[in-house]
C-alpha positions as CSV (number, residue, x, y, z in Angstrom):
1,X,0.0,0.0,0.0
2,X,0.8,3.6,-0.3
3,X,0.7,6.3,1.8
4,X,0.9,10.6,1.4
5,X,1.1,13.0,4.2
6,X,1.1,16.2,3.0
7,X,3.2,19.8,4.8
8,X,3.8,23.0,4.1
9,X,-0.1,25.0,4.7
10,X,-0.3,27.9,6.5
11,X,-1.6,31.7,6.3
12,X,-0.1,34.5,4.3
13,X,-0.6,37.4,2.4
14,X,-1.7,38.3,-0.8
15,X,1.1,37.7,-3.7
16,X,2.9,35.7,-1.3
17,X,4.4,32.1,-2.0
18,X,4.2,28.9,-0.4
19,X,5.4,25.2,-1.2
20,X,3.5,22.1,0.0
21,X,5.0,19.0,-0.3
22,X,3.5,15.6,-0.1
23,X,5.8,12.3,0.9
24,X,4.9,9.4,-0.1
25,X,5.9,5.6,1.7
26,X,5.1,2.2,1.8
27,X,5.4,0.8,-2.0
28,X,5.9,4.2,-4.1
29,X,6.8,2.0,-7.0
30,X,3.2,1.5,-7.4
31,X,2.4,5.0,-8.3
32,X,1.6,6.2,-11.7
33,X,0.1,10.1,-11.8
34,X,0.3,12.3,-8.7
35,X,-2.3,15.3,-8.1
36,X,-2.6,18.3,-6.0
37,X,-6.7,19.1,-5.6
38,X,-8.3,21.7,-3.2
39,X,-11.5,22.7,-1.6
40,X,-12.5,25.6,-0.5
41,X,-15.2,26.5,2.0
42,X,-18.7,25.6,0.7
43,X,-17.1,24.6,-2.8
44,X,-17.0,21.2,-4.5
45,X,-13.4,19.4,-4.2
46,X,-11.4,20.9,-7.4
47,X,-8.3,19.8,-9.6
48,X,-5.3,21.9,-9.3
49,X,-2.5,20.1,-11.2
50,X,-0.8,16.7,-11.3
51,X,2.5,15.3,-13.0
52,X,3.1,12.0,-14.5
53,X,4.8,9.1,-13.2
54,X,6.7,7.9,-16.6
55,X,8.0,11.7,-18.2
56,X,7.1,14.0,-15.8
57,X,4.3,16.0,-18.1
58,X,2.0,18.5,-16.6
59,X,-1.6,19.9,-15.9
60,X,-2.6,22.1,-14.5
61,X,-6.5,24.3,-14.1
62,X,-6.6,27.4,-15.7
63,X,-7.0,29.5,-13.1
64,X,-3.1,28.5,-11.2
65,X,-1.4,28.5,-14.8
66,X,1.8,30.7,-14.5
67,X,1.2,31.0,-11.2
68,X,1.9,27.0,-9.4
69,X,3.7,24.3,-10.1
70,X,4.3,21.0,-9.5
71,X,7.5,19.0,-9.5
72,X,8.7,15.7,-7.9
73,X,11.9,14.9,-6.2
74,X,12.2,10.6,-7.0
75,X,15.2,10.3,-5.0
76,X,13.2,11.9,-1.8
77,X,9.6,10.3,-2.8
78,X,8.3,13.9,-2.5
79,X,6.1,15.8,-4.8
80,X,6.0,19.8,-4.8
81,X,3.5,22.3,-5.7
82,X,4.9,26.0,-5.6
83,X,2.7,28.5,-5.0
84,X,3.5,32.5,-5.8
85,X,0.9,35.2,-6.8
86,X,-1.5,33.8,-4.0
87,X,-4.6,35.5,-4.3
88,X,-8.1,35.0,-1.4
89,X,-9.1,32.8,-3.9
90,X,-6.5,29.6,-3.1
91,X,-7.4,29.7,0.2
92,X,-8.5,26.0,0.6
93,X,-7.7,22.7,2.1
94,X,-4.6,21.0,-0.6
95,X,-4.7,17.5,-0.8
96,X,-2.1,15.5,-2.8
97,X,-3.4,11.9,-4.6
98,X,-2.0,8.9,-6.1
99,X,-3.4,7.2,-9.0
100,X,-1.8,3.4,-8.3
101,X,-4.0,1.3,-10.3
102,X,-3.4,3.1,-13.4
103,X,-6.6,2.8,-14.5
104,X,-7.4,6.8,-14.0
105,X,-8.8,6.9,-10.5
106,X,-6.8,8.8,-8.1
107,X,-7.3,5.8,-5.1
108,X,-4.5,7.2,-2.3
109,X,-5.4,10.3,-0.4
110,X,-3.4,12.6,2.0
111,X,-5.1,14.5,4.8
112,X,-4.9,17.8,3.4
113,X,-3.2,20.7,4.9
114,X,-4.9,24.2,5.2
115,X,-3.9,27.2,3.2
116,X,-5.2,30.4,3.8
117,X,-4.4,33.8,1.8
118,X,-5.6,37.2,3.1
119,X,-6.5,40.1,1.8
């Protein structure tokens, strides 16, 4: 089984920068895609971006481009998503998935951590 914990939430400014990361254990080799999604109070659970497991190719939602953007260390079992330009708008719980059945479904789930931006 796999397992993601994710770090790195907390409160700041507008236009400021943060970088969550999520580590992942137990058997990684098992993971295809990874994904960062958010949700915000009162707001359906939304994708932000993920990166493949095979050539590191990215997505990302339209409304991050330029802004985030997510990388993964192999050697540490880490995946990143920098954050700059924060706006009130990303403030929302982050959670990081797996998708380790490779059949599309993201099926491993951190516990989120909290990022709040103020205006």
């Amino acid at each position: 089984q796999v397992q993601l914990v994710e770090s790195g939430g907390g409160l700041l400014q507008t236009g400021g920068s943060l970088r969550l990361s999520c580590a992942a254990s137990g058997r990684t080799l098992h993971i295809h895609n990874v994904a960062w999604f958010r949700q915000a109070p009162g707001k359906e659970r939304e994708f932000v971006a993920d990166i493949s497991g095979w050539n590191d190719n990215t997505k990302y939602v339209d409304s991050v481009k330029g802004r985030f953007t997510i990388s993964r260390d192999n050697a540490k079992r880490t995946v990143y998503l920098q954050m700059n330009s924060m706006k009130p708008e990303d403030t929302a719980v982050y959670y990081c998935a797996a998708d380790t059945s490779h059949n599309g479904d993201y099926d491993v789930w951190g516990p989120g951590t909290q990022v709040t931006v103020s205006s």
